[in-house]
Structures are given as structure tokens and as C-alpha cells.
N, C-alpha and C positions, 0 to 999 in steps of 0.2 A: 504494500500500500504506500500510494507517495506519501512524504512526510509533510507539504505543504498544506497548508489550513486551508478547507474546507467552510464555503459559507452555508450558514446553516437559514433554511425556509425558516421566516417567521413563525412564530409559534411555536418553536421546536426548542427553542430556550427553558420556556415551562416544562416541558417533561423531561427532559434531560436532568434537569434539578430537583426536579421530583426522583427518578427513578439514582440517582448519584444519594440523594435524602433518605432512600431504602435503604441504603446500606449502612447507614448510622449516620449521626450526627457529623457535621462538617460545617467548618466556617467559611465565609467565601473564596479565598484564596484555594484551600487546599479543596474546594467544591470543582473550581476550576479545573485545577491542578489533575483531580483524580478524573475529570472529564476525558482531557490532555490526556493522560494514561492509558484509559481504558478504549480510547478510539484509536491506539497506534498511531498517538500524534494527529492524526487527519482532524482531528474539530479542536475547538478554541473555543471560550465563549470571552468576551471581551467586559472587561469590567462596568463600562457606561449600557452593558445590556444586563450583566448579572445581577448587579447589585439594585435595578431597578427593578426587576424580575423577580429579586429574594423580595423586596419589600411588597410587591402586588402577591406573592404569595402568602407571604404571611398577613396582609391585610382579610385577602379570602377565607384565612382560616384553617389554611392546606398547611401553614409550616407556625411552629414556634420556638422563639430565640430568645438564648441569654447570656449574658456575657460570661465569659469562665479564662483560665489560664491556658494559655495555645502552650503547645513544643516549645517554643524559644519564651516562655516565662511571663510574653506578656499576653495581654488578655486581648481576645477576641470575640467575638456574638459567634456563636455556633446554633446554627439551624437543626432543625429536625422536623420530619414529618409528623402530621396529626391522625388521628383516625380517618378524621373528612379528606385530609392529601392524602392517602394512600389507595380511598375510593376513588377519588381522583385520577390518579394515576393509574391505575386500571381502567378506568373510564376513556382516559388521554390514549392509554397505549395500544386498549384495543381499537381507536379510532385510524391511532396511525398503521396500524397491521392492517386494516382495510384501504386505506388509501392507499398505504404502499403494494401492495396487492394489486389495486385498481390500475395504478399509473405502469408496474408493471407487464400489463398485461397489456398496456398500450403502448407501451417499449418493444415488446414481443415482438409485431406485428411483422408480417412480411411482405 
């Protein structure tokens, strides 16, 4: 997979942070970060999209944060999913497994 960043459709910010929030709590940086990771380098999410993204989610309901001591001593907001983000996120992802589904099959064509 190339290593160059990938822009990601609208929308897709929300459930990557949702489904990155499945896996435990994370502050924004290493939410980032573990993005970065887990896509082989290909995605990014860009801090003037994350950070407005953590806060519409946690406005919704879907995440909540609170400050605690990061790795390096100082303190960070660490997010985490809620019951209602995690229906959420089931709700998101099987949206996108239809779409991506759909658009494939119009990729297909011959």
C-alpha cells in the first residue's frame, strides 16, 4: 500500500473515531496516531478536522472526556465511547459496508 495520505470522503472522520474509541480510550493525538497505524500509513486525519469532530461527538453524546495524565506526565482529555457511540457506530459502519458494497459494484462494471 502506498505510504502517501489518502483523503478521506466527508463523513468518514466520524466513524473512524468512533470505531479507533472501540478500542479504549484515547486522547486526540495518539487517536490520530493509532489511525496512522492501523491504515498502513494511507489515512491521516488532520487536527482542524479531529479535534472539531471529537467535540460534535461528544456534544451528540456518542463520546465522553476527561482530563487525566498522558505517557509523557502531562495531562490530556482522553475520549471514550458511550453506550449511545457505540450504537452509533454500528449504525455508521453498517451504513458504510452498504455503500461501499454499492459503489463497488459500480466499479465492477465492464
Amino acid at each position: 500500500m502506498s505510504h502517501e495520505p489518502l483523503d478521506m470522503p466527508q463523513g468518514t472522520v466520524d466513524l473512524l473515531v468512533l470505531r479507533i474509541l472501540a478500542l479504549g480510550p484515547h486522547h486526540g493525538w495518539s487517536i490520530a496516531e493509532r489511525l496512522h497505524q492501523l491504515s498502513s500509513a494511507a489515512l491521516r486525519i488532520k487536527q482542524g478536522s479531529l479535534y472539531p469532530a471529537l467535540h460534535r461527538l461528544e456534544r451528540r453524546g456518542w463520546l465522553k472526556a476527561e482530563w487525566r495524565p498522558s505517557d509523557n506526565t502531562q495531562r490530556a482529555k482522553y475520549y471514550e465511547l458511550t453506550r449511545k457511540g457505540r450504537a452509533q457506530l454500528e449504525t455508521e459502519a453498517s451504513a458504510w459496508q452498504k455503500l461501499t458494497a454499492a459503489v463497488s459494484l459500480i466499479l465492477e462494471i465492464e
